[in-house]
MARBA-3410 file (N, C-alpha, C, O; in Angstrom, 1 decimal):
175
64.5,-43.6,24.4,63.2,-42.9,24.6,62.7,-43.1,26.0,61.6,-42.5,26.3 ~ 63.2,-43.7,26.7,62.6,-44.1,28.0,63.3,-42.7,29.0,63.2,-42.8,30.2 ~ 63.6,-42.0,28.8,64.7,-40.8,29.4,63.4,-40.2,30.3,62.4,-40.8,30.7 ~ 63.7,-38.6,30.5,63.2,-37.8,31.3,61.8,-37.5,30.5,61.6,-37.8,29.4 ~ 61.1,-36.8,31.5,59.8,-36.2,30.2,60.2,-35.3,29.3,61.4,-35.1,29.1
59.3,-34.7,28.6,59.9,-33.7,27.8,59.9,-32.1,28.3,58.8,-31.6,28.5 ~ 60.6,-31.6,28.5,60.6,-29.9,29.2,59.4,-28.8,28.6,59.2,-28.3,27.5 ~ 58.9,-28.8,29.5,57.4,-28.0,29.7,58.4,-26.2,30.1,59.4,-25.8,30.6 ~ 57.1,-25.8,29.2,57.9,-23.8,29.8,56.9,-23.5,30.6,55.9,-23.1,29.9 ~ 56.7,-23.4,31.6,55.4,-22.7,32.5,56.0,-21.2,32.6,55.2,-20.4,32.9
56.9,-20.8,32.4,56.5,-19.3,32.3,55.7,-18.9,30.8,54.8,-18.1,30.9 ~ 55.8,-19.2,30.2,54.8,-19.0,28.5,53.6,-19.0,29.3,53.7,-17.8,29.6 ~ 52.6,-19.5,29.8,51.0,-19.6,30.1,50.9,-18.6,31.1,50.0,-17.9,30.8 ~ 51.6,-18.3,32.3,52.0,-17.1,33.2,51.9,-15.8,32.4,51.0,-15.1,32.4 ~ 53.1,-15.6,31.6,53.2,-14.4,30.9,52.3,-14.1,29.9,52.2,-12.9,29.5
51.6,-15.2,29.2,51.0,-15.0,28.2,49.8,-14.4,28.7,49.3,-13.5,28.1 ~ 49.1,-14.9,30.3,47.5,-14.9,31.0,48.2,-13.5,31.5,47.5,-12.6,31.3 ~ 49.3,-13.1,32.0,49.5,-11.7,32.5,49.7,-11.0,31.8,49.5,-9.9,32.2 ~ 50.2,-11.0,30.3,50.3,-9.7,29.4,48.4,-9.6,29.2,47.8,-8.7,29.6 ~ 48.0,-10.5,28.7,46.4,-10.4,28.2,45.9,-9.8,29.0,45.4,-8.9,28.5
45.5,-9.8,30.5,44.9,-9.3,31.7,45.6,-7.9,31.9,44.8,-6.9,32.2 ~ 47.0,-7.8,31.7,47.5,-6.3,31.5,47.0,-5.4,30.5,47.0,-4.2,30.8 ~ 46.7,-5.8,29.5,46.4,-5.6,27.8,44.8,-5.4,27.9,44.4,-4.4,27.3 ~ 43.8,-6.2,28.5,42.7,-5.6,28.9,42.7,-4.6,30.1,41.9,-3.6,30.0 ~ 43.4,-4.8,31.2,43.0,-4.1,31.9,43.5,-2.5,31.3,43.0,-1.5,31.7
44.3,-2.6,30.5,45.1,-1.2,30.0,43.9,-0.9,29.0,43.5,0.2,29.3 ~ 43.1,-1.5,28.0,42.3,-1.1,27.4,40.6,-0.6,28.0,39.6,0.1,27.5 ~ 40.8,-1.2,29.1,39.5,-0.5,30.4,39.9,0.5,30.4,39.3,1.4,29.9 ~ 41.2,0.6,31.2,41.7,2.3,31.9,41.4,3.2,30.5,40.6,4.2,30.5 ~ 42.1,2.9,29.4,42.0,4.0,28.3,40.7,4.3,28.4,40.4,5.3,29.0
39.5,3.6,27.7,38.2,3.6,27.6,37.5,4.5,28.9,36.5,5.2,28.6 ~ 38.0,4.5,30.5,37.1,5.0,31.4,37.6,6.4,31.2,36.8,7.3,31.1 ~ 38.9,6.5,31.1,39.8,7.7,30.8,39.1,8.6,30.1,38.6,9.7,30.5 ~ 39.1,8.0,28.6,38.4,8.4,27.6,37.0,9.4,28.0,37.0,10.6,28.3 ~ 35.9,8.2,28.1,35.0,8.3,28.7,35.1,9.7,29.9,34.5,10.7,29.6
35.6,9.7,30.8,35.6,10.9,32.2,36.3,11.9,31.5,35.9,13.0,31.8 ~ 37.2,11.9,30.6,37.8,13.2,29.9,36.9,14.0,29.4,36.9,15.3,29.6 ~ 35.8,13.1,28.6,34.7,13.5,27.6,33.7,14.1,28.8,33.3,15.2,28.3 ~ 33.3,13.9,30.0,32.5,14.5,30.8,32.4,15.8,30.8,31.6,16.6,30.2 ~ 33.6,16.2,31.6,34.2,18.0,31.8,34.1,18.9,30.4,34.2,20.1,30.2
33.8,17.8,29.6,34.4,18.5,28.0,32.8,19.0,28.0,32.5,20.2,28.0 ~ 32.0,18.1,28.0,30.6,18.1,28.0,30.0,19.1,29.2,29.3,20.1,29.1 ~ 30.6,18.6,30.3,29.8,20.0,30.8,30.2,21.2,30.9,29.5,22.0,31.6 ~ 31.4,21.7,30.2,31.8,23.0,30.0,31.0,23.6,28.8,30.6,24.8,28.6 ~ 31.0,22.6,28.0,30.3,23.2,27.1,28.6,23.5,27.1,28.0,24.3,26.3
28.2,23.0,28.0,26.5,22.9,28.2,27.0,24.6,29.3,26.6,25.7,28.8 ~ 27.6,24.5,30.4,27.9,25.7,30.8,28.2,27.0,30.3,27.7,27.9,30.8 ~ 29.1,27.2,28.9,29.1,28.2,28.0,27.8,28.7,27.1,27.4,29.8,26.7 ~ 27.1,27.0,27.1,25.6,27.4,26.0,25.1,28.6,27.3,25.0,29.8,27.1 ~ 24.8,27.9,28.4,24.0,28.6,29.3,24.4,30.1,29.0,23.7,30.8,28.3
25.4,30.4,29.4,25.8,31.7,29.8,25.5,32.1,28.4,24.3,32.6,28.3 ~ 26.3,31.9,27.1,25.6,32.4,26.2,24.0,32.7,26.0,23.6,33.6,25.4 ~ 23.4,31.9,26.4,22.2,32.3,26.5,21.9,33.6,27.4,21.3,34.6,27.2 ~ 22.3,33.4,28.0,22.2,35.2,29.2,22.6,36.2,28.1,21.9,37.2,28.0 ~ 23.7,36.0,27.3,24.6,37.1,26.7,23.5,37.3,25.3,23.5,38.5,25.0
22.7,36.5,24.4,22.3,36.5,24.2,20.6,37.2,23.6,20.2,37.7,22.6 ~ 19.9,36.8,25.4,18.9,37.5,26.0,19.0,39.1,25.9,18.3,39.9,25.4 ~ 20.5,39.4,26.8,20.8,41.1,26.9,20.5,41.6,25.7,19.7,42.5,25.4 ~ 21.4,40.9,24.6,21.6,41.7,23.1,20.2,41.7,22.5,20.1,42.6,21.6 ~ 19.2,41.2,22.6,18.0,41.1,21.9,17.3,41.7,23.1,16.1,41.5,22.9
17.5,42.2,24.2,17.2,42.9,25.0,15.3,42.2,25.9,14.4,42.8,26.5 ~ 15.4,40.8,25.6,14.3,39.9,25.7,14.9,39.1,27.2,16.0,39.2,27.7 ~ 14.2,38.7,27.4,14.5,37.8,28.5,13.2,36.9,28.8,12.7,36.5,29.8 ~ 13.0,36.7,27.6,11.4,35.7,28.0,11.5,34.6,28.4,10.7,34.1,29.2 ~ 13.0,34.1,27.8,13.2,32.4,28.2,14.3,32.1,29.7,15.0,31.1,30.0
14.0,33.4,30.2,15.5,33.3,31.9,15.1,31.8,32.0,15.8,30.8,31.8 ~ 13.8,31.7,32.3,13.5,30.0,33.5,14.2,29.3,32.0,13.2,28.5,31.8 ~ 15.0,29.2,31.1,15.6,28.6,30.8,17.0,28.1,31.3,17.4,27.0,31.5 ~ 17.6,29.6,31.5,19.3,29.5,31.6,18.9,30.0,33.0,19.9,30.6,33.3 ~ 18.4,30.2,33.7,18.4,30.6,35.2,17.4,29.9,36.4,16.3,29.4,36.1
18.0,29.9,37.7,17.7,29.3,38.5,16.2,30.4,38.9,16.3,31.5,38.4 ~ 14.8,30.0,39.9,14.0,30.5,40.8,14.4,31.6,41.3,13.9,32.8,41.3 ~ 15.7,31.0,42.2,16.5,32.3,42.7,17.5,32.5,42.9,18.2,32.3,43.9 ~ 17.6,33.1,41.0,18.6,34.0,40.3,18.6,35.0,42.0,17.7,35.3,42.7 ~ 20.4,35.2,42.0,20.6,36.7,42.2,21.5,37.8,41.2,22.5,37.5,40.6
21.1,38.8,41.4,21.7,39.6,40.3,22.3,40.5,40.6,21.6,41.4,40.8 ~ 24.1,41.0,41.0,24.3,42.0,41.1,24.7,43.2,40.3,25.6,43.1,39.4 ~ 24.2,44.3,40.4,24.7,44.8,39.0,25.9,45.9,39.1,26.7,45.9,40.1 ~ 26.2,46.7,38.1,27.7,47.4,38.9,27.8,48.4,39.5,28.8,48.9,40.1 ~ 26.6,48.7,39.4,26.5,50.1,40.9,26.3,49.4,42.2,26.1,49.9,43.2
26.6,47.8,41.9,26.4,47.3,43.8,25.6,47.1,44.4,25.7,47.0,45.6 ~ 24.0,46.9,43.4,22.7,47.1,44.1,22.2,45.8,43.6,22.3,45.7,42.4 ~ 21.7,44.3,44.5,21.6,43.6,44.6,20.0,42.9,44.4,19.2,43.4,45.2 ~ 19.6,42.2,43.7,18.4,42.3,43.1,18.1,40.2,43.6,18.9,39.3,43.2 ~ 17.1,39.7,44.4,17.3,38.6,44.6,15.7,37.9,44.0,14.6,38.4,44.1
16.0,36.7,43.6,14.8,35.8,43.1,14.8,36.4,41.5,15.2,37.5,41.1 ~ 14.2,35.2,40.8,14.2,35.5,39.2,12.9,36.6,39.0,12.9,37.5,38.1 ~ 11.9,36.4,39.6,11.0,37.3,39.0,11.3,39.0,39.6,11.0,39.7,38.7 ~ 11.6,39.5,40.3,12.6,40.7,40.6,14.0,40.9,39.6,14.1,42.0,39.1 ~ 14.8,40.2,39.4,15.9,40.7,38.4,15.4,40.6,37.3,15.8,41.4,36.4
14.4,39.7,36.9,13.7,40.0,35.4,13.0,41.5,35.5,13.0,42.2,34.5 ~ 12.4,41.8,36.5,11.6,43.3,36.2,12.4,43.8,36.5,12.1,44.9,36.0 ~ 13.9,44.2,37.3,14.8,45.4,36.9,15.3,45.1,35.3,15.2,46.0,34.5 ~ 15.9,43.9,35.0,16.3,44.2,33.6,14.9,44.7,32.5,15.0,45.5,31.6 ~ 13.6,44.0,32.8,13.0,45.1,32.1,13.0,46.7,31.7,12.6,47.2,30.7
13.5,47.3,33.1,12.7,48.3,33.5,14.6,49.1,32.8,14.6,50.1,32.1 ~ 15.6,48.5,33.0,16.8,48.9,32.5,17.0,48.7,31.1,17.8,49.6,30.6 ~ 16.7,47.8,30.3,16.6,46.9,28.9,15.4,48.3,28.4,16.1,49.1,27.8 ~ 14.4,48.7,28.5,13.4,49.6,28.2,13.7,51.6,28.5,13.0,52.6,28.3 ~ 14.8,51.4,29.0,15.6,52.8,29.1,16.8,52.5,28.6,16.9,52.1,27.4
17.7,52.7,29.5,19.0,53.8,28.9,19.9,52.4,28.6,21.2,52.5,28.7 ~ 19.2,50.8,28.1,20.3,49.9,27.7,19.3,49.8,26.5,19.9,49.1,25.5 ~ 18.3,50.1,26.2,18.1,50.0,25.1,18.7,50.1,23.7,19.3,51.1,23.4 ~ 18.6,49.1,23.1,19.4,49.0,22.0,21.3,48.7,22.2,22.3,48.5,21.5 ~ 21.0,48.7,23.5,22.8,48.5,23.7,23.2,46.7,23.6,22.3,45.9,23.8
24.3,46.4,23.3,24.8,45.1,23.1,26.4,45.6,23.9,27.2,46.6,24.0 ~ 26.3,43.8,24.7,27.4,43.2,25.6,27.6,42.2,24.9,26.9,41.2,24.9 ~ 29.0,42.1,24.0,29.3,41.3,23.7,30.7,40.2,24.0,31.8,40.8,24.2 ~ 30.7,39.0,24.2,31.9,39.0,25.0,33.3,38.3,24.5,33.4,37.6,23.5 ~ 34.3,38.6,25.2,35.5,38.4,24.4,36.2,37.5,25.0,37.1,36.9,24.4
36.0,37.4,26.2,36.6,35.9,27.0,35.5,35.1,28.0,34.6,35.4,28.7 ~ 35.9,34.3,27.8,34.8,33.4,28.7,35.7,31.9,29.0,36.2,31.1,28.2 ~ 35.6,31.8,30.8,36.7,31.2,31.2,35.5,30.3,31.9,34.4,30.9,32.1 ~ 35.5,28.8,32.5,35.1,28.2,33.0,35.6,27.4,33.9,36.6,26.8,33.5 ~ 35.0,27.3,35.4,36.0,26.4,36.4,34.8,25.5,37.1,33.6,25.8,37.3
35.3,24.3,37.4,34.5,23.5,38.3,34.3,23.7,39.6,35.5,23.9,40.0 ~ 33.3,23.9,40.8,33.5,23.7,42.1,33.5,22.2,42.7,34.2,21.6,43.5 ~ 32.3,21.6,41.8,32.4,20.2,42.3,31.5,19.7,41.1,31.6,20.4,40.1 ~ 30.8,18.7,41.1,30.1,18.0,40.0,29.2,18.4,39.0,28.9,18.1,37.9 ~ 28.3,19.9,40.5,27.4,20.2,40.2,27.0,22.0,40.1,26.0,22.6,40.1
28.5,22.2,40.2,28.8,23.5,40.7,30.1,24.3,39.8,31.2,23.8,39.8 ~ 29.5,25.8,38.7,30.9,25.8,38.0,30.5,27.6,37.9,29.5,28.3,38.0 ~ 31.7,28.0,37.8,32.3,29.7,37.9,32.6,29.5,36.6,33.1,28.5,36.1 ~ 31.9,30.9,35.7,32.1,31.1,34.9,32.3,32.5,34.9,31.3,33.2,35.0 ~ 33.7,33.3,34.7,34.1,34.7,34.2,34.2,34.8,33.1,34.8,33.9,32.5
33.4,36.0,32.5,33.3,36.7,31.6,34.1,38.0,31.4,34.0,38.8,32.4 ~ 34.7,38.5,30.4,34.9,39.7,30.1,34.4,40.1,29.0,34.7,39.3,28.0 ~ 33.8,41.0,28.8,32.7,41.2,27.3,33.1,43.2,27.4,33.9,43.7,28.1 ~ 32.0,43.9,26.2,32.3,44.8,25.7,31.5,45.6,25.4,31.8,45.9,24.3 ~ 30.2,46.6,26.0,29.5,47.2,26.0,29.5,48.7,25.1,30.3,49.6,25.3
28.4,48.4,23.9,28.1,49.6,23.0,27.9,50.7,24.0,27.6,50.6,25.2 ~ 28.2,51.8,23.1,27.6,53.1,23.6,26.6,53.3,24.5,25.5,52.8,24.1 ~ 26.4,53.8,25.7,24.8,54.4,26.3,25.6,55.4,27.8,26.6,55.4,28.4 ~ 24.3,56.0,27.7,24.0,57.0,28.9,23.4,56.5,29.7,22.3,56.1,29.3 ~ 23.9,56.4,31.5,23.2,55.9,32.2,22.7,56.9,33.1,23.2,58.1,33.2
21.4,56.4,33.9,20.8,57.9,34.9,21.5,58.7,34.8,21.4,59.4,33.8 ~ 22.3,58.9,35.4,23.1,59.6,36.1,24.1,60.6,35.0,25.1,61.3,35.3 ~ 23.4,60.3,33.9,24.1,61.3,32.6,25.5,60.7,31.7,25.8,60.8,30.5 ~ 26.3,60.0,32.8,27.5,59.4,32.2,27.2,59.0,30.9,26.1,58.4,30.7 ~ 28.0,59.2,30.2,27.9,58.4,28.6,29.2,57.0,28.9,30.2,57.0,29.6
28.9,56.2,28.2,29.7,54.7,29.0,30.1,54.6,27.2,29.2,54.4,26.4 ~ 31.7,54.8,26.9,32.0,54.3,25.6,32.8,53.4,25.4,33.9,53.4,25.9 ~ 32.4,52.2,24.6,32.9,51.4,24.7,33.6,51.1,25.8,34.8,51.2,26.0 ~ 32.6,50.5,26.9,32.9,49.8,28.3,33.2,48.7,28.4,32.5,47.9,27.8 ~ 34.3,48.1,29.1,34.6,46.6,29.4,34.2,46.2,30.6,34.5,46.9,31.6
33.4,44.9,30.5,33.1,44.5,31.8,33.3,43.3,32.3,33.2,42.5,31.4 ~ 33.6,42.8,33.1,33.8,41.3,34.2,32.4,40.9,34.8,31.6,41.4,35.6 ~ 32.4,39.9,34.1,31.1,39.5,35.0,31.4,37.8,35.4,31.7,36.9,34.6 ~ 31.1,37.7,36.9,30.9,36.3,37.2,29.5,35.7,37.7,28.5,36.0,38.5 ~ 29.8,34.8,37.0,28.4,33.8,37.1,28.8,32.8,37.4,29.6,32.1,36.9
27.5,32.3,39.3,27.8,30.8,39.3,26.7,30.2,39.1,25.6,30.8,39.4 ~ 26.8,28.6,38.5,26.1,27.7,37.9,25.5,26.7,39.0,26.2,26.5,40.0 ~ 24.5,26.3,38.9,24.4,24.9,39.5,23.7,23.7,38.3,22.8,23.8,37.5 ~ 24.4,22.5,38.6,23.2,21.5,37.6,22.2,21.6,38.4,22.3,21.9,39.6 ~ 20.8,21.2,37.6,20.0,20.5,38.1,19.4,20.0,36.6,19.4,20.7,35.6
18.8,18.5,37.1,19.3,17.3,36.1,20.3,17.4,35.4,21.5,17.5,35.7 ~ 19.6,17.4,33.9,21.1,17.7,32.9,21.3,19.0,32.4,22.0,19.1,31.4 ~ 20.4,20.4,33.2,21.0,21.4,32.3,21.6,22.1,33.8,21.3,21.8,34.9 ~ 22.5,23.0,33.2,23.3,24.3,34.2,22.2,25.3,33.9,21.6,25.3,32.8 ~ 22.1,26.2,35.1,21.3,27.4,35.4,21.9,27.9,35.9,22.7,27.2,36.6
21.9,29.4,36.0,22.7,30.4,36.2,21.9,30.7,38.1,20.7,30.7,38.5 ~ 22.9,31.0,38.8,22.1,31.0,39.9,22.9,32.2,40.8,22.9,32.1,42.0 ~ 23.4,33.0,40.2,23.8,34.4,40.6,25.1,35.1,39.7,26.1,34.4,39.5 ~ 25.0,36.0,39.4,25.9,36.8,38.6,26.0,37.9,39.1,25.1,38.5,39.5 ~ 27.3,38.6,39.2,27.9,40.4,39.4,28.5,40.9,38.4,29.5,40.5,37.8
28.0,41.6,38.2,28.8,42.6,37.2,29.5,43.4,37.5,29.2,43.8,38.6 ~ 30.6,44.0,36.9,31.5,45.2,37.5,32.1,45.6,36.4,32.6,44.8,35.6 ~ 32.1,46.8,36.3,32.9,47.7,35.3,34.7,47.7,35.6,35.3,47.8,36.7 ~ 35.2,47.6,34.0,36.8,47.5,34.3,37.1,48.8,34.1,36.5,49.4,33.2 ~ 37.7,49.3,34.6,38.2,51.1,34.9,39.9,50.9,34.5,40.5,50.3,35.4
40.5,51.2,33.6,42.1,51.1,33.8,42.6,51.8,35.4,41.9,52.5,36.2 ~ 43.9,51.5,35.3,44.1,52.5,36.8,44.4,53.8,36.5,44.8,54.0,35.3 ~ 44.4,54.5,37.3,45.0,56.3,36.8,46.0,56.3,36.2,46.7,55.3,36.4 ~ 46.5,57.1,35.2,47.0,57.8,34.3,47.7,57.0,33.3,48.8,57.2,32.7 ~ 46.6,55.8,33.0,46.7,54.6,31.8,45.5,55.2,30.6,45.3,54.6,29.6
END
Protein backbone atom coordinates (compact mmCIF):
# COMPACT_ATOMS: atom_id res chain seq x y z
CA UNK A 1 0.00 0.00 0.00
CA UNK A 2 2.79 2.36 0.21
CA UNK A 3 2.91 2.32 -3.93
CA UNK A 4 1.87 5.30 -6.24
CA UNK A 5 -1.20 7.44 -5.55
CA UNK A 6 -4.29 6.38 -6.82
CA UNK A 7 -5.04 7.46 -10.77
CA UNK A 8 -7.18 10.59 -10.90
CA UNK A 9 -9.16 11.14 -14.51
CA UNK A 10 -8.93 14.92 -15.09
CA UNK A 11 -10.47 14.61 -18.31
CA UNK A 12 -14.12 13.58 -16.56
CA UNK A 13 -14.33 17.30 -14.64
CA UNK A 14 -13.04 19.05 -18.22
CA UNK A 15 -15.64 17.22 -20.26
CA UNK A 16 -18.15 17.06 -17.80
CA UNK A 17 -17.82 21.42 -17.08
CA UNK A 18 -17.62 21.55 -21.14
CA UNK A 19 -20.57 19.43 -22.17
CA UNK A 20 -22.77 21.41 -19.32
CA UNK A 21 -21.55 24.98 -20.57
CA UNK A 22 -22.17 23.52 -24.22
CA UNK A 23 -25.64 22.13 -23.08
CA UNK A 24 -26.60 25.62 -21.64
CA UNK A 25 -25.17 27.61 -23.94
CA UNK A 26 -27.09 25.37 -26.73
CA UNK A 27 -30.30 25.85 -24.65
CA UNK A 28 -29.75 29.97 -24.63
CA UNK A 29 -29.24 29.79 -28.51
CA UNK A 30 -32.55 27.74 -28.87
CA UNK A 31 -34.50 30.02 -26.48
CA UNK A 32 -33.09 33.51 -28.28
CA UNK A 33 -33.80 31.71 -31.61
CA UNK A 34 -37.13 30.82 -30.47
CA UNK A 35 -37.82 34.06 -29.09
CA UNK A 36 -36.48 36.36 -32.63
CA UNK A 37 -38.34 33.69 -34.85
CA UNK A 38 -41.53 34.63 -32.85
CA UNK A 39 -40.82 38.54 -33.60
CA UNK A 40 -41.25 38.61 -37.57
CA UNK A 41 -44.11 36.15 -36.87
CA UNK A 42 -45.59 38.86 -34.65
CA UNK A 43 -45.03 41.66 -36.65
CA UNK A 44 -46.36 40.27 -39.84
CA UNK A 45 -49.23 39.59 -38.35
CA UNK A 46 -49.95 43.06 -36.64
CA UNK A 47 -49.03 44.28 -40.44
CA UNK A 48 -51.82 41.99 -42.10
CA UNK A 49 -54.33 43.24 -39.12
CA UNK A 50 -53.41 46.82 -40.38
CA UNK A 51 -53.94 46.33 -43.93
CA UNK A 52 -56.97 44.42 -43.29
CA UNK A 53 -58.24 47.04 -41.62
CA UNK A 54 -57.84 49.41 -44.81
CA UNK A 55 -59.62 46.42 -46.80
CA UNK A 56 -62.14 46.41 -44.38
CA UNK A 57 -62.93 50.30 -44.06
CA UNK A 58 -63.39 50.18 -48.17
CA UNK A 59 -66.01 47.31 -47.90
CA UNK A 60 -68.11 49.09 -45.25
CA UNK A 61 -67.39 52.04 -47.31
CA UNK A 62 -66.49 54.05 -43.66
CA UNK A 63 -63.27 55.27 -42.96
CA UNK A 64 -63.84 56.78 -39.60
CA UNK A 65 -61.16 54.91 -37.85
CA UNK A 66 -57.99 55.68 -40.89
CA UNK A 67 -55.94 57.56 -37.77
CA UNK A 68 -56.10 53.95 -36.74
CA UNK A 69 -54.40 51.92 -39.53
CA UNK A 70 -52.84 55.04 -41.12
CA UNK A 71 -50.13 57.49 -40.82
CA UNK A 72 -50.85 61.86 -40.72
CA UNK A 73 -49.39 61.62 -44.00
CA UNK A 74 -51.00 58.86 -45.70
CA UNK A 75 -50.30 59.07 -49.44
CA UNK A 76 -52.70 57.69 -51.72
CA UNK A 77 -52.27 56.76 -55.20
CA UNK A 78 -55.13 55.68 -57.00
CA UNK A 79 -55.32 53.89 -60.53
CA UNK A 80 -55.89 56.56 -62.74
CA UNK A 81 -52.36 57.92 -61.36
CA UNK A 82 -53.66 60.81 -59.47
CA UNK A 83 -51.87 61.30 -56.32
CA UNK A 84 -53.65 62.50 -53.15
CA UNK A 85 -51.07 63.50 -50.10
CA UNK A 86 -51.72 63.82 -46.10
CA UNK A 87 -54.54 61.74 -44.33
CA UNK A 88 -57.12 64.37 -44.20
CA UNK A 89 -57.21 64.88 -48.20
CA UNK A 90 -57.21 61.02 -49.16
CA UNK A 91 -60.01 60.63 -46.54
CA UNK A 92 -62.13 63.33 -48.47
CA UNK A 93 -61.35 61.88 -51.90
CA UNK A 94 -62.37 58.34 -50.66
CA UNK A 95 -65.35 60.09 -49.32
CA UNK A 96 -66.29 61.82 -52.23
CA UNK A 97 -65.54 58.29 -54.36
CA UNK A 98 -66.98 55.75 -51.51
CA UNK A 99 -70.47 58.23 -51.87
CA UNK A 100 -70.54 57.86 -55.83
CA UNK A 101 -69.75 55.35 -58.25
CA UNK A 102 -67.88 52.83 -55.39
CA UNK A 103 -70.70 52.83 -53.56
CA UNK A 104 -71.82 49.67 -52.40
CA UNK A 105 -68.80 48.10 -54.20
CA UNK A 106 -66.46 45.60 -52.22
CA UNK A 107 -62.53 44.82 -52.74
CA UNK A 108 -61.98 41.79 -51.54
CA UNK A 109 -58.63 40.27 -51.32
CA UNK A 110 -57.04 37.04 -52.42
CA UNK A 111 -53.33 37.35 -51.77
CA UNK A 112 -51.62 39.27 -49.31
CA UNK A 113 -47.81 38.99 -49.27
CA UNK A 114 -45.57 40.71 -46.65
CA UNK A 115 -41.80 41.79 -46.70
CA UNK A 116 -39.60 43.56 -44.23
CA UNK A 117 -37.44 46.75 -45.10
CA UNK A 118 -35.86 47.01 -41.80
CA UNK A 119 -37.31 46.78 -38.15
CA UNK A 120 -39.60 49.37 -38.67
CA UNK A 121 -40.42 49.41 -42.23
CA UNK A 122 -42.70 46.56 -44.25
CA UNK A 123 -44.18 46.24 -48.12
CA UNK A 124 -47.16 44.79 -48.15
CA UNK A 125 -48.75 43.51 -51.84
CA UNK A 126 -52.03 42.86 -52.26
CA UNK A 127 -54.01 41.38 -55.02
CA UNK A 128 -57.85 41.54 -54.24
CA UNK A 129 -61.11 41.54 -56.47
CA UNK A 130 -63.42 44.36 -57.13
CA UNK A 131 -67.54 43.95 -57.46
CA UNK A 132 -69.21 45.39 -60.25
CA UNK A 133 -69.25 49.45 -60.77
CA UNK A 134 -69.24 52.25 -63.36
CA UNK A 135 -66.67 54.66 -63.10
CA UNK A 136 -66.86 58.64 -64.38
CA UNK A 137 -65.94 58.03 -67.26
CA UNK A 138 -68.92 55.40 -68.06
CA UNK A 139 -66.64 52.21 -68.06
CA UNK A 140 -68.40 49.42 -66.27
CA UNK A 141 -65.35 47.57 -64.32
CA UNK A 142 -66.45 43.67 -63.98
CA UNK A 143 -65.11 41.80 -61.77
CA UNK A 144 -61.76 43.76 -61.64
CA UNK A 145 -58.41 42.56 -60.18
CA UNK A 146 -56.24 44.78 -58.50
CA UNK A 147 -52.55 45.10 -57.03
CA UNK A 148 -52.13 47.25 -54.57
CA UNK A 149 -48.94 48.11 -52.55
CA UNK A 150 -48.72 49.46 -49.27
CA UNK A 151 -45.85 50.69 -47.21
CA UNK A 152 -45.86 50.45 -43.41
CA UNK A 153 -44.01 52.17 -40.77
CA UNK A 154 -44.02 51.20 -36.85
CA UNK A 155 -44.54 53.68 -34.65
CA UNK A 156 -44.57 52.31 -31.04
CA UNK A 157 -46.21 48.99 -31.23
CA UNK A 158 -48.68 49.48 -34.08
CA UNK A 159 -47.93 49.56 -38.09
CA UNK A 160 -49.62 52.40 -39.99
CA UNK A 161 -50.05 52.45 -43.39
CA UNK A 162 -48.08 55.40 -44.78
CA UNK A 163 -48.63 55.22 -48.60
CA UNK A 164 -50.48 52.93 -50.94
CA UNK A 165 -50.97 52.65 -55.11
CA UNK A 166 -53.32 50.95 -56.58
CA UNK A 167 -53.32 49.74 -60.16
CA UNK A 168 -55.57 47.74 -62.17
CA UNK A 169 -54.45 44.14 -63.61
CA UNK A 170 -55.42 44.24 -67.33
CA UNK A 171 -54.37 40.59 -68.94
CA UNK A 172 -52.11 41.33 -71.99
CA UNK A 173 -53.81 41.43 -75.58
CA UNK A 174 -55.51 38.58 -76.91
CA UNK A 175 -55.67 36.67 -73.36
Amino acid sequence: MGGSPPLRCSVWPLSYGGTMKALIAGIVLLAVSMATSAQPLKAEAAVRQTVQAFYAAFNTHGFDHAADFTTDDWNHINPYGGRTRGRAQVLKELHQVHGSFLKGVSDNIEQLDVRFAGKDAAVATVTSRMSTFTSPDGIRHVNEQHIRTFVLTRRGARWLIMQDQNTVVTPPPGH
